[in-house]
Backbone bond lengths (Angstrom), bond angles and torsions (degrees), N, CA, C in turn:
res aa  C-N    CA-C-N  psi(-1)  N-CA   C-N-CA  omega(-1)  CA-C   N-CA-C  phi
1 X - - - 1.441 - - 1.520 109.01 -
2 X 1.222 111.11 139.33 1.628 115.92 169.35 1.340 112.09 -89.19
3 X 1.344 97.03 131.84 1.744 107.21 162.42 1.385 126.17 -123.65
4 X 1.360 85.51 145.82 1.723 105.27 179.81 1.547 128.75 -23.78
5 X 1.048 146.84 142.02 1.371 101.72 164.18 1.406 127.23 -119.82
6 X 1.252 89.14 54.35 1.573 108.24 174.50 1.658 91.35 -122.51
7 X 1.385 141.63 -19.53 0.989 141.63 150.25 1.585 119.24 -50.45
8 X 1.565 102.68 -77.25 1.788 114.47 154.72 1.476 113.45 -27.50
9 X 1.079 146.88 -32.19 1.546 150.22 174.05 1.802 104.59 -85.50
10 X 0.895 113.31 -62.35 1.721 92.87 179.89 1.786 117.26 -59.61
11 X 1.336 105.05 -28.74 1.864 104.37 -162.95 1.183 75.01 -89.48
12 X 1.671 152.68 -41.77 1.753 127.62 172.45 1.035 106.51 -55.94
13 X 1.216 144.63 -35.65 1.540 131.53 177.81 1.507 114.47 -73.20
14 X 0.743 118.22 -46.14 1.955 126.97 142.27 1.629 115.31 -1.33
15 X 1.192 78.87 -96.24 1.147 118.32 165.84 1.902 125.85 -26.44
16 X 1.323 103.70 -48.56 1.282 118.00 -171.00 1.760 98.65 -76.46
17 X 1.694 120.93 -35.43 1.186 138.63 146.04 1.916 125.71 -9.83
18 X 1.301 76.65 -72.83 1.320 101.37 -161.81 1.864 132.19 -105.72
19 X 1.209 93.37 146.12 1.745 87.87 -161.47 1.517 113.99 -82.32
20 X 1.716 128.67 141.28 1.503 122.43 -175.68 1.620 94.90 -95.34
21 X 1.173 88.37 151.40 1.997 97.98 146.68 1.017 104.96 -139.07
22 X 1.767 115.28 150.60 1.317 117.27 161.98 1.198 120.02 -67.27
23 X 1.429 109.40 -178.88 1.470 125.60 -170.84 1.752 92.42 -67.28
24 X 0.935 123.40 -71.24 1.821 127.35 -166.09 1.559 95.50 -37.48
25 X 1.014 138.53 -50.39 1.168 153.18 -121.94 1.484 91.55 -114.29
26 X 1.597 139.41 -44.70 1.310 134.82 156.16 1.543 106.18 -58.45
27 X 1.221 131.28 -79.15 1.237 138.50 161.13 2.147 100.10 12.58
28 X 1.314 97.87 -72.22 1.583 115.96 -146.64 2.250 81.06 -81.98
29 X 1.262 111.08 -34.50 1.765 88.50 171.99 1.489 114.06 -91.39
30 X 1.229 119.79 11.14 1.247 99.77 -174.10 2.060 89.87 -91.41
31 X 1.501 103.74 -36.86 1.770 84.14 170.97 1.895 129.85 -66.17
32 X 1.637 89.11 -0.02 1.825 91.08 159.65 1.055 112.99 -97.46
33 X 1.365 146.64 24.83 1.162 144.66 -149.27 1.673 137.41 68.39
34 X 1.008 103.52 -20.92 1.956 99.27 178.08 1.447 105.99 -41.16
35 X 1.119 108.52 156.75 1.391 118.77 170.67 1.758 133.19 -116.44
36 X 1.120 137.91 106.46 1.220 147.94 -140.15 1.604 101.30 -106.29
37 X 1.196 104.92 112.43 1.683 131.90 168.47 1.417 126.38 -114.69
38 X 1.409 102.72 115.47 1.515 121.89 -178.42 1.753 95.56 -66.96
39 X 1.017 120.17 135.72 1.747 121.21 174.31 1.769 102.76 -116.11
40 X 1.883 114.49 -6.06 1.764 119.41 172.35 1.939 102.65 -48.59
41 X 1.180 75.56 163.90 1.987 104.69 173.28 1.669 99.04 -50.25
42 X 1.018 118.75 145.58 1.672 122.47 163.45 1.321 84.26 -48.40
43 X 1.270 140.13 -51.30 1.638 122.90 -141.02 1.523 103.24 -73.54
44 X 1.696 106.84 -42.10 1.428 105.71 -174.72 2.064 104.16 -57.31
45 X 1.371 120.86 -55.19 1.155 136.70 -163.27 1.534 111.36 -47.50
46 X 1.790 113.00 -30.28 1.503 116.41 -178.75 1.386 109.05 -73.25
47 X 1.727 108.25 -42.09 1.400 100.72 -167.56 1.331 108.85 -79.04
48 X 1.656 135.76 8.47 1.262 102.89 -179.76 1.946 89.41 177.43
49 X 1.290 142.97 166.18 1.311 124.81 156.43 1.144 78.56 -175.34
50 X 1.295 98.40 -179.33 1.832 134.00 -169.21 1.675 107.39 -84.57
51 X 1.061 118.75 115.48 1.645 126.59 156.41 1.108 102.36 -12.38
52 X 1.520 119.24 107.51 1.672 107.61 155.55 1.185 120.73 137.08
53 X 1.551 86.22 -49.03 1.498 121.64 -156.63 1.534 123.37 -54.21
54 X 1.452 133.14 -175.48 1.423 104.02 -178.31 1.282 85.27 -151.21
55 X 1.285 131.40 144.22 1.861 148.65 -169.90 1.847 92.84 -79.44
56 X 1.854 125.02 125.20 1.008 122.37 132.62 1.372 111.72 -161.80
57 X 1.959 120.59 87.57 0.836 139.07 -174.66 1.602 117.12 -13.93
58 X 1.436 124.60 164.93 1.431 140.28 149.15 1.392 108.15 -25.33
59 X 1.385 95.68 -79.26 1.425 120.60 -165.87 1.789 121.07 -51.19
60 X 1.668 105.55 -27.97 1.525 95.49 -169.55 1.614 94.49 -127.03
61 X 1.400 135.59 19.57 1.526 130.35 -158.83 1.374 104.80 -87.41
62 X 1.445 125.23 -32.85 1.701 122.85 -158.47 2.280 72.60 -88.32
63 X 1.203 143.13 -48.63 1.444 125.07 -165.78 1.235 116.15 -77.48
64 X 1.740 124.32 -16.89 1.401 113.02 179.82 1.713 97.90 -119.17
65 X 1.291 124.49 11.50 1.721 113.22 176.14 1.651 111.81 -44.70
66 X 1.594 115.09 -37.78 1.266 116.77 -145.25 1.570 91.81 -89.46
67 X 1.147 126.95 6.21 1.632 123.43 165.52 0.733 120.36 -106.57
68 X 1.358 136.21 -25.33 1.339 144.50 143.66 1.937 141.63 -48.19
69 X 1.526 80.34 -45.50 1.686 96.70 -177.86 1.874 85.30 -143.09
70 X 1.256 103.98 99.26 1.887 119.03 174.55 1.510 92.45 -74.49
71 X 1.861 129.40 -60.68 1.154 113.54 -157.79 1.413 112.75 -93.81
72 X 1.469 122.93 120.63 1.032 164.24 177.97 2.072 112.47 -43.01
73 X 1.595 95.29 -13.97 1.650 106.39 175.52 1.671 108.44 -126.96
74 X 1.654 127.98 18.29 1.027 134.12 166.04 1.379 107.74 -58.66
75 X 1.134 128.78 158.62 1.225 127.65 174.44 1.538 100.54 -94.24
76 X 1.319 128.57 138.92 1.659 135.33 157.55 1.526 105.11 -122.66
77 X 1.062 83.43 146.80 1.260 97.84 159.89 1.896 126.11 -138.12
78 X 1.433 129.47 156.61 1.283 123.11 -140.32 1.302 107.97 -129.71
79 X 0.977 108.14 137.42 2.003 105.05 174.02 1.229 123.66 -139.15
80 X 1.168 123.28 134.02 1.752 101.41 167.89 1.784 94.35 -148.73
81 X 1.295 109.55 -148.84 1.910 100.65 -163.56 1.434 116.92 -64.00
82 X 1.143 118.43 -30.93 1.240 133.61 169.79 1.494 156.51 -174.19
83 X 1.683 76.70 53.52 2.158 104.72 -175.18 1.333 116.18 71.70
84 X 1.336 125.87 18.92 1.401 118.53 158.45 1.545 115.64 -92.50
85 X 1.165 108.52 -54.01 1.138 104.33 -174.39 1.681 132.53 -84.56
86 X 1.530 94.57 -7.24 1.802 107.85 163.32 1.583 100.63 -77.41
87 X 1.451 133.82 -38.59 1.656 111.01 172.49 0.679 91.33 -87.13
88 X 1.567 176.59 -152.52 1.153 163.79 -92.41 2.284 97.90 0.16
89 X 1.441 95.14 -70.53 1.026 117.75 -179.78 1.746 111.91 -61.34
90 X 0.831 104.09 -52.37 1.774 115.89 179.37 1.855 100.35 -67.32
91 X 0.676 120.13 -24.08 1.738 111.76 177.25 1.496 94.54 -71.48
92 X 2.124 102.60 -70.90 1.574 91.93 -167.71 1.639 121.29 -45.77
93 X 0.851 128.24 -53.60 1.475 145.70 162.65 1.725 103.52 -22.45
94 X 1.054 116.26 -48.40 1.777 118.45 -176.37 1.700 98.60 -72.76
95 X 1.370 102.30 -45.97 1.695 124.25 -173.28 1.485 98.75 -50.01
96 X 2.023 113.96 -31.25 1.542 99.93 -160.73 1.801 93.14 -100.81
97 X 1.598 111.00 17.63 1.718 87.56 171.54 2.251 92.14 107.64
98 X 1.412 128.66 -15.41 1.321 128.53 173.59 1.448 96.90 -67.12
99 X 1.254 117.54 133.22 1.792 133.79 -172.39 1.183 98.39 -86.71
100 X 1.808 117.52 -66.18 1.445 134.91 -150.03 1.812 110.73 -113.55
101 X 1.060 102.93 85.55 1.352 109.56 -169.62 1.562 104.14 -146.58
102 X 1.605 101.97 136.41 1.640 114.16 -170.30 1.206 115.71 -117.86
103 X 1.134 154.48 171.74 1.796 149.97 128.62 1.425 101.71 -102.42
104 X 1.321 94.32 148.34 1.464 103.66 170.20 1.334 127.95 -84.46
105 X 0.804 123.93 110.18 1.940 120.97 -173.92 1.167 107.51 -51.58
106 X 1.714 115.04 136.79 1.163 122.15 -171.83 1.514 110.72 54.90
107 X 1.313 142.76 -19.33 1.698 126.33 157.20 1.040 110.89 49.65
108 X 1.103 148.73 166.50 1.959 152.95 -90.96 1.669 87.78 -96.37
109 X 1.455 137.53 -18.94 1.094 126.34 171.03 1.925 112.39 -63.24
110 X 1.247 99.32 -19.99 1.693 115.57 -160.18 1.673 87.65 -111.18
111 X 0.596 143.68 -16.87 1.766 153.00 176.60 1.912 87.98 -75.95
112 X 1.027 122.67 -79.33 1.557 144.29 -159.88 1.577 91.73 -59.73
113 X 1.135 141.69 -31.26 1.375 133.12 -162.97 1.376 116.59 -106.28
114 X 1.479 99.69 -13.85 1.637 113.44 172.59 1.453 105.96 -93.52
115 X 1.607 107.92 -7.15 1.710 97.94 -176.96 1.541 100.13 70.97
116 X 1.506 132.42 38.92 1.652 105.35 156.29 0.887 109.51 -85.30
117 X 1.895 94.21 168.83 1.864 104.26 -176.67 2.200 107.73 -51.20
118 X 0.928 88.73 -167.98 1.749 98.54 -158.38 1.688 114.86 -158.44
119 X 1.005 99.30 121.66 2.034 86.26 175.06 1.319 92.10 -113.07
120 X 1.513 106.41 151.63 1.430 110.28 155.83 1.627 119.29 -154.72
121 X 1.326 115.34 126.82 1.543 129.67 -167.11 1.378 122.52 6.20
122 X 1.523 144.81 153.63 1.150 130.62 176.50 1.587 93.06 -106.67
123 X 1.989 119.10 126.85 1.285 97.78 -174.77 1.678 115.38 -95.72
124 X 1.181 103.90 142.48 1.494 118.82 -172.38 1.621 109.30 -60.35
């Protein structure tokens, strides 16, 4: 996908924020516990997501985080198609007081190329 680059300028400022891990490297905390959140469109999230993972869109994550993840030093970590819009998300999230919070570099494009596991919908 192409982006703007007035888009490209805020998620680099994001970005400059916020810390990446690779995929191996999410993989290996999510068996210490971190917790892995897709921040894609519902639409992207039906057709396909990351093992594990747990649904809380772009659009509603900085108003419903605190029901989801109450403690504020959990580790998260963030994904969406391809690391803009999980730091996008991972800044505000630091912005609201979250300590331990990651994006994944490169995000579900970088998920798909490493071959991680994958869920995808059971169809009715």
């Amino acid at each position: 996908m192409e982006h703007s680059p007035e888009f490209l300028e805020i998620a680099n400022d994001a970005k400059s924020r916020v810390r990446e891990v690779t995929v191996g490297e999410t993989l290996e905390r999510m068996k210490e516990g971190a917790r892995l959140i897709d921040v894609r469109e519902d639409n992207e999230w039906k057709m396909e997501h990351a093992e594990g993972a747990e649904h809380l869109g772009r659009g509603v994550i900085e108003r419903d985080i605190r029901k989801h993840v109450p403690d504020k030093h959990q580790e998260i970590i963030l994904y969406c198609g391809g690391g803009y819009r999980s730091a996008l998300a991972a800044d505000n999230l630091q912005r609201m007081g979250y300590d331990n919070v990651f994006s994944i570099a490169g995000g579900w494009t970088a998920w798909k190329e490493a071959d991680a596991p994958t869920d995808m919908p059971i169809p009715y």
